[in-house]
C-alpha positions in Angstrom: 75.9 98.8 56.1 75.6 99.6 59.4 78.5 99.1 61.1 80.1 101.0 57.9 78.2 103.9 59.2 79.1 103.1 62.7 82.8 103.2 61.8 82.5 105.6 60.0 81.0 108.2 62.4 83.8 107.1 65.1 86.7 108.5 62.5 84.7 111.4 62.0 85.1 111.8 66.0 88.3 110.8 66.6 89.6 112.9 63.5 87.8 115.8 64.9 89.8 114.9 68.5 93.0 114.6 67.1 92.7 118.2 64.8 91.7 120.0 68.2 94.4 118.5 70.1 96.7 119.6 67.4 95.2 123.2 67.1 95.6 123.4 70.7 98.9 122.1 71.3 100.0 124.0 68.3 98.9 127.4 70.2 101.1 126.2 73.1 104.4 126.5 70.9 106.4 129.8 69.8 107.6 132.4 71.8 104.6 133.3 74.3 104.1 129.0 75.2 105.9 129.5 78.8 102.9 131.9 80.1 100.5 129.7 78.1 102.3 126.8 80.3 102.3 128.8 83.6 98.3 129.5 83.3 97.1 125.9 82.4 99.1 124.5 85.4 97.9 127.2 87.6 94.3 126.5 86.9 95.1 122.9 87.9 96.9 123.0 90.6 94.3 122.3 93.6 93.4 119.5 91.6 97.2 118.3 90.2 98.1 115.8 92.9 94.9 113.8 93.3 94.9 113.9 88.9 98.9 112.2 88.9 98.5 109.9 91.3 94.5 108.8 90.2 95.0 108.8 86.3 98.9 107.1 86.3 97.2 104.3 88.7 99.9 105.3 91.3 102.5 104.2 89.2 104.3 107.6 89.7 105.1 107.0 92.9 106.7 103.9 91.7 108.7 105.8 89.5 109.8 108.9 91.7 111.1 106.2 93.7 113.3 105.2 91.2 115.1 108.7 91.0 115.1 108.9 94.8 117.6 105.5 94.6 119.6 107.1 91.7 120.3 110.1 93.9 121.0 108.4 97.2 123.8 106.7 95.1 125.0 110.0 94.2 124.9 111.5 97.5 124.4 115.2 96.9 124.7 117.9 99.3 122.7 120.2 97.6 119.3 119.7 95.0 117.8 121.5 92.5 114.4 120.5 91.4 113.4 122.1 88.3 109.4 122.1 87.2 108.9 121.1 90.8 105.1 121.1 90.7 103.8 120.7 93.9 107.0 119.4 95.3 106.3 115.5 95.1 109.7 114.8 94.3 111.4 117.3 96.5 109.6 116.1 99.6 111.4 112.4 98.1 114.6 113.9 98.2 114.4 114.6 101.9 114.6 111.4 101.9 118.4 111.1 100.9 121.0 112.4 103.0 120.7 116.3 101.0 121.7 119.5 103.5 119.2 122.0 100.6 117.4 120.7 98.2 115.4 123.7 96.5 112.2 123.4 94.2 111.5 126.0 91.1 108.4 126.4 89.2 107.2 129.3 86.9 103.6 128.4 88.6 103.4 130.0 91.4 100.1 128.3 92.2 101.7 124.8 92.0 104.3 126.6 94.4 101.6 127.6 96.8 99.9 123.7 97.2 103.7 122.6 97.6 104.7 125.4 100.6 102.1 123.7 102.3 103.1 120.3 102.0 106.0 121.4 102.9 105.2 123.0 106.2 103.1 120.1 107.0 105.9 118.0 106.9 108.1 120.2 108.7 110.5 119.9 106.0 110.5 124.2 105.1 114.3 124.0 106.8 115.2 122.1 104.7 113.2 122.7 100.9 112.5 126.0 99.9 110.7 126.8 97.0 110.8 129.9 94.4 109.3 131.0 91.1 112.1 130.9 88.6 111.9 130.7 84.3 113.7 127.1 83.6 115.6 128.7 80.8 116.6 132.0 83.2 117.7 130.6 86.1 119.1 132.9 89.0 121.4 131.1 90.6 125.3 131.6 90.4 127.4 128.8 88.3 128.2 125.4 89.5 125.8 126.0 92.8 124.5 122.4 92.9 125.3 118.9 93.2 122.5 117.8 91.8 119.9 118.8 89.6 116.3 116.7 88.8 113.6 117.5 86.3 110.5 115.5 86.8 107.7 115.5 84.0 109.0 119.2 83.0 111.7 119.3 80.1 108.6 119.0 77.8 107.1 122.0 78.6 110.5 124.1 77.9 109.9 126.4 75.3 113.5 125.5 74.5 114.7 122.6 75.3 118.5 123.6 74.7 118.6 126.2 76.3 116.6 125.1 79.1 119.0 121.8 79.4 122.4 124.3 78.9 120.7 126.9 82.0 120.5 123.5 84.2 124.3 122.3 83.4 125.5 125.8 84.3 124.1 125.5 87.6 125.6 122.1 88.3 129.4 122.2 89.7 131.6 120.2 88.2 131.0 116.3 88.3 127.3 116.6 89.4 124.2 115.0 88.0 121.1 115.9 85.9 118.3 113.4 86.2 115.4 113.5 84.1 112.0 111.3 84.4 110.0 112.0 81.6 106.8 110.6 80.0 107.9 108.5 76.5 105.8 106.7 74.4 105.2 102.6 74.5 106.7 100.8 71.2 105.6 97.4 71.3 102.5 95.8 71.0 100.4 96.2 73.2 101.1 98.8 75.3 101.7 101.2 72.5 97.7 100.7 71.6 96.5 100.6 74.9 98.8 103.7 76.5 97.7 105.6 72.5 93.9 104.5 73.7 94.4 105.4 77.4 96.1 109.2 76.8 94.0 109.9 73.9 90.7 109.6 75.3 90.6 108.0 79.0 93.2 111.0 80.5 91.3 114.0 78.5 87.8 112.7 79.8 88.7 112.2 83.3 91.3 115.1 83.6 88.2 117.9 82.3 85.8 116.4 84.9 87.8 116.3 88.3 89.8 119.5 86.7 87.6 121.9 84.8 90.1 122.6 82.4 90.2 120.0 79.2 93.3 121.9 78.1 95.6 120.4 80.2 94.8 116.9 80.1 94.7 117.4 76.2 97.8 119.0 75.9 100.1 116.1 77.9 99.2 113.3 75.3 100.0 115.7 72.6 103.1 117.4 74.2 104.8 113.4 75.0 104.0 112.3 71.0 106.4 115.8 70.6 109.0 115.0 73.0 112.1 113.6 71.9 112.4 110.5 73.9 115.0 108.0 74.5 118.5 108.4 72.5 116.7 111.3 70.8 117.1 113.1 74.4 120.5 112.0 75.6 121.8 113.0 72.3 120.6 116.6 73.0 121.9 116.2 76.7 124.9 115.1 74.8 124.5 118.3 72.0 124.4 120.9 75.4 127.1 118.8 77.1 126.4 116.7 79.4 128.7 113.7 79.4 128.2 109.8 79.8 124.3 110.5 79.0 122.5 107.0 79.4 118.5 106.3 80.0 116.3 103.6 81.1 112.6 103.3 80.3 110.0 102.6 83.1 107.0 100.7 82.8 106.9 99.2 79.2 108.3 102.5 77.9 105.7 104.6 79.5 108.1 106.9 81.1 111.8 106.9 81.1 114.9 108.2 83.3 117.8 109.8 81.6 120.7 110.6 83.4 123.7 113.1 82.5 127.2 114.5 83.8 128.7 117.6 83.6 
């Protein structure tokens, strides 16, 4: 009788979780979600680094590293980092043989912690970094030879047109790589990544953060993502050609790669 009422209270909890992290997420969506976007991530951003590389074990860098080999093989000139954060994967792409490589975020916080990594590098020559809209970018048509996305094409308020602003700015023949998050399918990573993201990240992410919202909204926003061929047949839909992707990590995250 006891442990019915044990079990009992613990879906009473976790039901409760699961409604607020739907509530919130829900608030996230419609027309006004890319300023809701741009304040959670500015309210983060002293703490975002430290929170990636703590709560993903380090793995990302494990995974940036695999988009930094997929565009030495490519060999572009020029870069485009879109959702650029605090520049992790810019500063990686210094790393290949690029002449510009420039990072866009609509937080201009995030921007802010990444101008000084920058600098500290003495890598400002060579990465610049602006405040642009994803979906309203400002640059001229075919501009780049590559463009990159790291753990952003979630967050666009749409994802089409988002996808279709990117392929304008490519030139001809260039490259769109994506990593995103994805979810695990097989047992038993899918429990233990469900278990993890639905109540390790939150916990952790509103203590060193202050700001529950954030931490909430990433498991929420992934479950919504359309992942694997779901993605490359929208890369496919805005038309990018020879879309192809390969998940990371037991399907934890996943890089998709397109051509215009």
């Amino acid at each position: 009788m006891l442990n019915t009422k044990k079990h009992y209270l613990r879906s009473i909890i976790y039901n409760k979780t699961m409604i607020e992290n739907q509530e919130h997420l829900d608030k996230l969506e419609g027309k006004d979600k890319r300023e809701k976007v741009e304040n959670m991530f500015d309210n983060i951003a002293n703490n975002y680094d430290f929170l990636n590389h703590f709560l993903s074990f380090g793995i990302d860098y494990y995974w940036r590293n695999k988009v930094l080999n997929i565009i030495k093989s490519h060999d572009p000139k020029s870069i485009l980092d879109i959702a650029t954060g605090t520049g992790d994967l810019a500063i990686l792409a210094s790393k290949s043989n690029a002449e510009r490589i420039v990072g866009i975020d609509i937080s201009q916080n995030m921007l802010n912690v990444g101008i000084k990594k920058i600098e500290k590098k003495g890598l400002d020559n060579l990465i610049t970094m602006q405040q642009e809209d994803s979906e309203d970018l400002s640059f001229d048509d075919n501009t780049f030879d590559l463009a990159m996305v790291a753990f952003g094409v979630r967050n666009f308020e749409n994802l089409e047109k988002g996808l279709g602003e990117i392929k304008r700015v490519i030139k001809p023949g260039g490259i769109l790589i994506v990593l995103e998050f994805s979810q695990p399918r097989s047992f038993p990573m899918k429990q233990l990544y469900a278990f993890y993201s639905n109540n390790i990240l939150p916990t952790f992410g509103k203590i060193i953060s202050n700001d529950a919202s954030a931490y909430t909204y990433l498991p929420e926003s992934v479950k919504r993502f359309p992942a694997f061929s779901d993605f490359t047949k929208i890369m496919d839909s805005v038309g990018f050609k020879n879309t192809s992707y390969k998940s990371l990590t037991s399907g934890i995250s996943s890089i998709y790669i397109g051509e215009k």
